[in-house]
LORO-355969 format. One record per residue: x, y, z of N, C-alpha, C in turn; residue number from 1. Coordinates in steps of 0.1 Angstrom, whole numbers, plus 5000, padded with zeros to 4 digits. Layout:
REM LORO-355969
PT  neast  nnorth   nup  caeast  canorth  caup  ceast  cnorth   cup    i
PT      X       Y     Z       X        Y     Z      X       Y     Z  NUM
...
This chain:
REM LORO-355969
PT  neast  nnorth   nup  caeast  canorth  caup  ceast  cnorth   cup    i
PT   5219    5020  5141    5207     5016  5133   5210    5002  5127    1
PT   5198    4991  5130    5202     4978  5124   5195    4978  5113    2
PT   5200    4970  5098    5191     4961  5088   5192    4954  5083    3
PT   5189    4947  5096    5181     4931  5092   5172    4928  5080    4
PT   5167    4921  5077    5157     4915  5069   5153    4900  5073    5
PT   5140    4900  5069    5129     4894  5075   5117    4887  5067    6
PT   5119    4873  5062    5105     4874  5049   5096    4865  5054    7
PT   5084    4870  5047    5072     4860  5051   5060    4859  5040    8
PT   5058    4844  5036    5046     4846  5020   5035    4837  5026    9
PT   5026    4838  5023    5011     4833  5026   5004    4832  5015   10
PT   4991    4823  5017    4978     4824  5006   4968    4829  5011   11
PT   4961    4843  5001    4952     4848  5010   4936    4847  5003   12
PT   4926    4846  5005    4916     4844  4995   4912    4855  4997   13
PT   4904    4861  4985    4900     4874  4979   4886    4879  4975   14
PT   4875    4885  4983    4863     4883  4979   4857    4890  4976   15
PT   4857    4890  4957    4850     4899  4947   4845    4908  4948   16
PT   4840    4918  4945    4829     4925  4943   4816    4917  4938   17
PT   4818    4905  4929    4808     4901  4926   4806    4888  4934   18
PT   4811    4881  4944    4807     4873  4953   4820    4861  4951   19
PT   4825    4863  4940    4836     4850  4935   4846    4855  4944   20
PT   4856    4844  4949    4864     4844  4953   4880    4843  4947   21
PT   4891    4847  4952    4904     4847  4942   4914    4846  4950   22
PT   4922    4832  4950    4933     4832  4959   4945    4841  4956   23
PT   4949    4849  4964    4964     4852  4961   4978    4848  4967   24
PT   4987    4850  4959    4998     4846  4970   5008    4861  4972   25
PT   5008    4861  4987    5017     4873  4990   5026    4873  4995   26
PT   5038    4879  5000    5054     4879  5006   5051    4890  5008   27
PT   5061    4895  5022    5063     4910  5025   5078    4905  5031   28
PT   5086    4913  5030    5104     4913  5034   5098    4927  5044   29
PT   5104    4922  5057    5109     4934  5059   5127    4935  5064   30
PT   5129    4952  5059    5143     4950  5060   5142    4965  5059   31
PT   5155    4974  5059    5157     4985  5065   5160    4990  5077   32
PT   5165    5005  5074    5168     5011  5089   5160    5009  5098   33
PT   5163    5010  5111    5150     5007  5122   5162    5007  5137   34
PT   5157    5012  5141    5159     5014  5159   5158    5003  5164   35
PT   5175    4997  5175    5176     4988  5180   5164    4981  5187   36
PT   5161    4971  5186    5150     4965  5193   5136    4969  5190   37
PT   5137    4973  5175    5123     4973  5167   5125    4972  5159   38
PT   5117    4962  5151    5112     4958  5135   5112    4965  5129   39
PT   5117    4958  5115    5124     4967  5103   5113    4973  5097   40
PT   5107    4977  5092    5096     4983  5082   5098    4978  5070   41
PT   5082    4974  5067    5079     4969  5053   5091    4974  5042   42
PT   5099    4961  5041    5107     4971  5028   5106    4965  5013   43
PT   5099    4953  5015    5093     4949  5000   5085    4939  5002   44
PT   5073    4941  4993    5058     4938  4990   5054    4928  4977   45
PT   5050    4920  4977    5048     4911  4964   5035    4907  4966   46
PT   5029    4904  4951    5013     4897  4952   5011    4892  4940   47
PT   5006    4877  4940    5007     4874  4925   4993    4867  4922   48
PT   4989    4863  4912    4973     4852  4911   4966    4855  4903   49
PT   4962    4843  4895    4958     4840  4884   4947    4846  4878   50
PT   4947    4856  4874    4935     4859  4867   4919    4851  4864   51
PT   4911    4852  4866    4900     4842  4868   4897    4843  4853   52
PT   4897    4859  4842    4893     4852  4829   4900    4851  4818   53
PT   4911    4857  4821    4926     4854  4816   4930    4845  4814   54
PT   4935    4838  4827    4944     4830  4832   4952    4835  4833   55
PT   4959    4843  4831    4968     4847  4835   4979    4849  4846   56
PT   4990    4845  4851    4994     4846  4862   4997    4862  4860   57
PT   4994    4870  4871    4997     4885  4871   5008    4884  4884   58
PT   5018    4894  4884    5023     4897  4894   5020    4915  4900   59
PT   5025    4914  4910    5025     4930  4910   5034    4928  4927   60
PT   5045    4939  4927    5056     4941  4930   5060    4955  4934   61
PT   5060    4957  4946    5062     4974  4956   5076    4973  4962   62
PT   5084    4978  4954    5100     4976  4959   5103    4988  4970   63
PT   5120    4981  4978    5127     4992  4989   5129    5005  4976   64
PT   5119    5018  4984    5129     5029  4982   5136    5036  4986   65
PT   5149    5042  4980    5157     5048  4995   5158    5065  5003   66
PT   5142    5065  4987    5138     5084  4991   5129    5077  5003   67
PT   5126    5070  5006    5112     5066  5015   5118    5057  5026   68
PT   5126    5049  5027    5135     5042  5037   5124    5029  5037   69
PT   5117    5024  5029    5109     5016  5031   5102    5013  5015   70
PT   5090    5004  5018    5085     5002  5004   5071    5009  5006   71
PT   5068    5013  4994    5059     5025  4989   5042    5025  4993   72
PT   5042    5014  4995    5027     5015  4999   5022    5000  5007   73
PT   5007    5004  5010    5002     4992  5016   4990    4991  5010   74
PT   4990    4978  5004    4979     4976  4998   4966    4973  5004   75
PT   4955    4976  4999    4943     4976  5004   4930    4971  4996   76
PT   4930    4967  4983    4921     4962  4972   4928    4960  4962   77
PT   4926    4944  4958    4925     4941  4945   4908    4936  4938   78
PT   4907    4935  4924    4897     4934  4919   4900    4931  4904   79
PT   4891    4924  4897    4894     4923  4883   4877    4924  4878   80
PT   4879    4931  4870    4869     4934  4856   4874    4931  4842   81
PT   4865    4920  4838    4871     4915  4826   4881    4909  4820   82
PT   4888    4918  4814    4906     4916  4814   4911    4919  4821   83
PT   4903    4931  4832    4915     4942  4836   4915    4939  4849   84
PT   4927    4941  4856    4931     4943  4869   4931    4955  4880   85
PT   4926    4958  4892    4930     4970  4898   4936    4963  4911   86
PT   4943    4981  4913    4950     4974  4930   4950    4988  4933   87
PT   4940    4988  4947    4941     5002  4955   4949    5001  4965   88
PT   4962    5012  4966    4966     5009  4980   4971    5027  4984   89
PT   4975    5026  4997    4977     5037  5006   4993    5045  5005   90
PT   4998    5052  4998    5010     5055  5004   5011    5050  5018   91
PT   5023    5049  5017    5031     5042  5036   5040    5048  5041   92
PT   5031    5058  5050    5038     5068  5056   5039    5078  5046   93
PT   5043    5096  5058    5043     5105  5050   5055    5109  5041   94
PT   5065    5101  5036    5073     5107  5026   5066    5100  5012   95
PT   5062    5089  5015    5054     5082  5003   5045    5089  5003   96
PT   5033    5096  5008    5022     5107  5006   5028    5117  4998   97
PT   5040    5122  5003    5043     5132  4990   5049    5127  4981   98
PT   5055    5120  4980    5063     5110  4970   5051    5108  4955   99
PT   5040    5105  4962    5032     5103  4950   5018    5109  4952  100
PT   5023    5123  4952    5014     5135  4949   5005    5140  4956  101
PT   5005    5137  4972    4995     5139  4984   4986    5136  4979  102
PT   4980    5126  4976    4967     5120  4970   4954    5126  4975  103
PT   4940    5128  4976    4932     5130  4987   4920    5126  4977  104
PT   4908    5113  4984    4917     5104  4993   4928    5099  4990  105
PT   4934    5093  5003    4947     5089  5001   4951    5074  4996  106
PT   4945    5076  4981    4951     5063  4976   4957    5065  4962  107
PT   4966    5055  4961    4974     5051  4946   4970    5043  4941  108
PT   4960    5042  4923    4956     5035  4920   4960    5028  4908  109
PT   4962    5012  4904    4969     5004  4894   4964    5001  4889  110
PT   4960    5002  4871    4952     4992  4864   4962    4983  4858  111
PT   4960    4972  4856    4969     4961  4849   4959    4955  4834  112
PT   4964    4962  4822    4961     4958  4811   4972    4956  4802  113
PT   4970    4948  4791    4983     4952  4784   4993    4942  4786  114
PT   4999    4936  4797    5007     4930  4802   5018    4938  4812  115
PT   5006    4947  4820    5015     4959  4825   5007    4967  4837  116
PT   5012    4972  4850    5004     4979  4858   5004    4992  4855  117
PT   4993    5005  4853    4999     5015  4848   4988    5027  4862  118
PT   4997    5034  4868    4989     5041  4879   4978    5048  4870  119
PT   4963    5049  4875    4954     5058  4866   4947    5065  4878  120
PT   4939    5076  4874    4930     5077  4885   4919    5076  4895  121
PT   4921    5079  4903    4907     5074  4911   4896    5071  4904  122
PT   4893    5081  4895    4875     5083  4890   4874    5069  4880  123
PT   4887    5065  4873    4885     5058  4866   4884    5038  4870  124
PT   4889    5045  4883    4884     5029  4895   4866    5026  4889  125
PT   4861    5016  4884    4850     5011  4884   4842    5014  4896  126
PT   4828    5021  4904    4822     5023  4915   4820    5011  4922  127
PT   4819    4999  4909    4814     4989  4918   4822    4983  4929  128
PT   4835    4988  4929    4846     4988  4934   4846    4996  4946  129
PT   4844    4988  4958    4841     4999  4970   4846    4990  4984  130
PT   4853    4982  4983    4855     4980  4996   4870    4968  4996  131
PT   4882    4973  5004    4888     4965  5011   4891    4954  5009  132
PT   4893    4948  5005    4892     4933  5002   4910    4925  5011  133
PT   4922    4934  5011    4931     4925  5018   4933    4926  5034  134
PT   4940    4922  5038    4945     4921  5047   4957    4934  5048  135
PT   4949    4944  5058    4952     4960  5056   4967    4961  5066  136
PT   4966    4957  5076    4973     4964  5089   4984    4950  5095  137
PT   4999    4947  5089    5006     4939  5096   5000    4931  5089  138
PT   5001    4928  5075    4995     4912  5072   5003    4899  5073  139
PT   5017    4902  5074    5030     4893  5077   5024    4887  5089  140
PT   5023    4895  5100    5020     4892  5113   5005    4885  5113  141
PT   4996    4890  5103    4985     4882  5107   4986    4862  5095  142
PT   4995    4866  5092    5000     4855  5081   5004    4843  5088  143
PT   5017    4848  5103    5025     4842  5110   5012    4838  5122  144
PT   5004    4842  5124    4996     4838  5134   4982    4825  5127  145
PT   4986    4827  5115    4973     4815  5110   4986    4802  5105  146
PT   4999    4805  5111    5002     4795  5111   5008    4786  5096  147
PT   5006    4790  5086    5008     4784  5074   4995    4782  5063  148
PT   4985    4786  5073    4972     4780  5070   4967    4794  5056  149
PT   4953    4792  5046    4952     4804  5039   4940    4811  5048  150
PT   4948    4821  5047    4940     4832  5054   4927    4836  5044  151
PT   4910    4828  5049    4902     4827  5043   4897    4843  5042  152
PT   4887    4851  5035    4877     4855  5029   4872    4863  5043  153
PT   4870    4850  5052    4863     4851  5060   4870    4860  5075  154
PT   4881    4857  5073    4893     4856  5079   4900    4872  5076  155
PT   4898    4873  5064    4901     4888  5061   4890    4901  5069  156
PT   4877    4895  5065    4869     4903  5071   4870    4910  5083  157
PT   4869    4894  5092    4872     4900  5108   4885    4902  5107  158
PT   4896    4902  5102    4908     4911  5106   4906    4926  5102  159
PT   4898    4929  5093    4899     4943  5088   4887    4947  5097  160
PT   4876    4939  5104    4869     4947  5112   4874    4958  5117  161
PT   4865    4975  5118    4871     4984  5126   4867    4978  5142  162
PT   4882    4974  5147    4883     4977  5159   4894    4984  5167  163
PT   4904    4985  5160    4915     4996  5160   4915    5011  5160  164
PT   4918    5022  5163    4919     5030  5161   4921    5034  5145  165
PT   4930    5029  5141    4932     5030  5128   4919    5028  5117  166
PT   4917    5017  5123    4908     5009  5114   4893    5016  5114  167
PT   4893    5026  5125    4881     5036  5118   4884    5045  5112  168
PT   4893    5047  5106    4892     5060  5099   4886    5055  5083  169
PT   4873    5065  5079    4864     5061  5068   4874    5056  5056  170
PT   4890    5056  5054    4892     5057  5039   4897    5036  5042  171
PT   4893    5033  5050    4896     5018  5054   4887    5007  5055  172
PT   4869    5016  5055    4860     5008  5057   4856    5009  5042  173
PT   4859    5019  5034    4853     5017  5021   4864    5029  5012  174
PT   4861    5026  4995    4873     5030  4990   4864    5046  4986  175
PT   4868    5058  4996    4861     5069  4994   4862    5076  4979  176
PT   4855    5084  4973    4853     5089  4963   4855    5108  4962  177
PT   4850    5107  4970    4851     5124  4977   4863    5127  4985  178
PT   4869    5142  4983    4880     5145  4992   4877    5143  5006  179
PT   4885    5139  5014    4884     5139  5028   4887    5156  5032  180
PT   4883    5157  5045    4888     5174  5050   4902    5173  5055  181
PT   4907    5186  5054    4925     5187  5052   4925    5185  5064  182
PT   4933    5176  5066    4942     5176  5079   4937    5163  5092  183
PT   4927    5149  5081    4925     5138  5083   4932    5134  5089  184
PT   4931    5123  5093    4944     5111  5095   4945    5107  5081  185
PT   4952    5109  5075    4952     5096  5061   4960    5113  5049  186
PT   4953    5124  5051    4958     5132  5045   4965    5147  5053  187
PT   4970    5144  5066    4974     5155  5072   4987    5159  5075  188
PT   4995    5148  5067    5009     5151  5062   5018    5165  5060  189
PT   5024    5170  5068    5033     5181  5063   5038    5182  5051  190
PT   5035    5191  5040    5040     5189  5025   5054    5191  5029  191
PT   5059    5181  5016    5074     5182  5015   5081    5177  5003  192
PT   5088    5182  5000    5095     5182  4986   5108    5175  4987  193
PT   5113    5164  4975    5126     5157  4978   5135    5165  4968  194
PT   5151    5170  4975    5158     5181  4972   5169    5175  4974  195
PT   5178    5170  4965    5190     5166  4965   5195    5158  4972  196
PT   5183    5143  4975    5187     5139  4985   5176    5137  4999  197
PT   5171    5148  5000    5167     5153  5017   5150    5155  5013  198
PT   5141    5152  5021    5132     5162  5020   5129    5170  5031  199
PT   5124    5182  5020    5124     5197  5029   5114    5202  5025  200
PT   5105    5212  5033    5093     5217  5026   5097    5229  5018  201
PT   5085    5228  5009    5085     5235  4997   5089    5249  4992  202
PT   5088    5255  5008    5094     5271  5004   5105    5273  5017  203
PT   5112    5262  5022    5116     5259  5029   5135    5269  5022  204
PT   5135    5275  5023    5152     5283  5011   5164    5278  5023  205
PT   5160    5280  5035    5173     5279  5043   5177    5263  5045  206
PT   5168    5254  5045    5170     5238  5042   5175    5238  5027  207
PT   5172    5244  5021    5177     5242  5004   5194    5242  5004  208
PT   5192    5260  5012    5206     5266  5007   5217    5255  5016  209
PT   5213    5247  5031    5223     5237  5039   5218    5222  5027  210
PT   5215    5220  5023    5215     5207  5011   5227    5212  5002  211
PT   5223    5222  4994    5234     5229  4982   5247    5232  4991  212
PT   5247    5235  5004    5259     5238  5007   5265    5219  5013  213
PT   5263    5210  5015    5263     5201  5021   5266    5193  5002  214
PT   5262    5192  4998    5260     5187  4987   5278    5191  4978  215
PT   5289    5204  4983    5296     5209  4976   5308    5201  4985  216
């Protein structure tokens, strides 16, 4: 197993819910375990930019975890109301789905007030708040292909167009409100529980008892 590490930062513009636009600037590292002759997985995430009524320079920051072998999520919306900040993004991959509570839909949501990002719930996401705004799938890669250039508005759009497989599944074209049905793409995760180390599902006794015995 190699781990390398790999960085790449861009400017990406950002377009409102209310039509205003908001540059940001982003970095993704990747670094981590990974199978010879394939790329490391996202293993740390950064996004920073200035608040439009603030001023404020905000950051916000998705570190390597080593329950997850990777970094925790992929972001999918930012937005600002007033003072306040949100950032919707996806667990990445299924140990981060359980990691932070099998979500359904499957998102993790940040408000930044205070001088601080603090996870809150879905319902408390503003409605006006309903769609996608970054650069979803590989944005390093789509970063390295505009060359140095800022990946406009416009530019985001037709990348997040569904033309992928991925890219149609409904929690990508807009930020859903309602449970999805069990066993989605996005929520059909094997539950699993982190146990000394390992994860193992939840009524799983004979993984437990080789952890506890492995662990002596």
């Amino acid at each position: 197993m190699n781990a390398c590490a790999d960085g790449t930062s861009w400017k990406e513009e950002l377009l409102l819910h209310d039509g205003r636009k908001l540059i940001v600037e982003r970095s993704i590292v990747r670094k981590g375990r990974h199978e010879p002759f394939q790329r490391p997985p996202i293993g740390e995430e950064s996004l920073s930019f200035k608040h439009p009524v603030t001023h404020e320079r905000i950051r916000w920051k998705d570190e390597y975890g080593d329950d997850v072998g990777m970094s925790n999520f992929g972001l999918l919306m930012l937005e600002v109301d007033q003072a306040a900040a949100y950032i919707v993004a996806e667990p990445r991959g299924c140990l981060s789905y359980n990691k932070w509570g099998r979500p359904n839909p499957p998102y993790v949501v940040f408000k930044f007030k205070d001088g601080d990002w603090k996870r809150i719930a879905l319902q408390e996401l503003p409605a006006r708040f309903n769609k996608p705004n970054l650069v979803m799938s590989s944005p390093d890669d789509e970063a390295k292909q505009a060359g140095g250039r800022l990946i406009t508005a416009e530019m985001v759009n037709r990348i997040n167009t569904p033309v992928a497989a991925w890219a149609m599944q409904p929690q990508y074209k807009t930020i859903l409100r309602e449970a999805m049905k069990p066993g989605s793409p996005g929520v059909g995760c094997e539950e699993l529980v982190y146990y000394k180390g390992a994860w193992v599902g939840p009524g799983d006794s004979i993984g437990r008892r080789m952890m506890d015995r492995m662990s002596k």
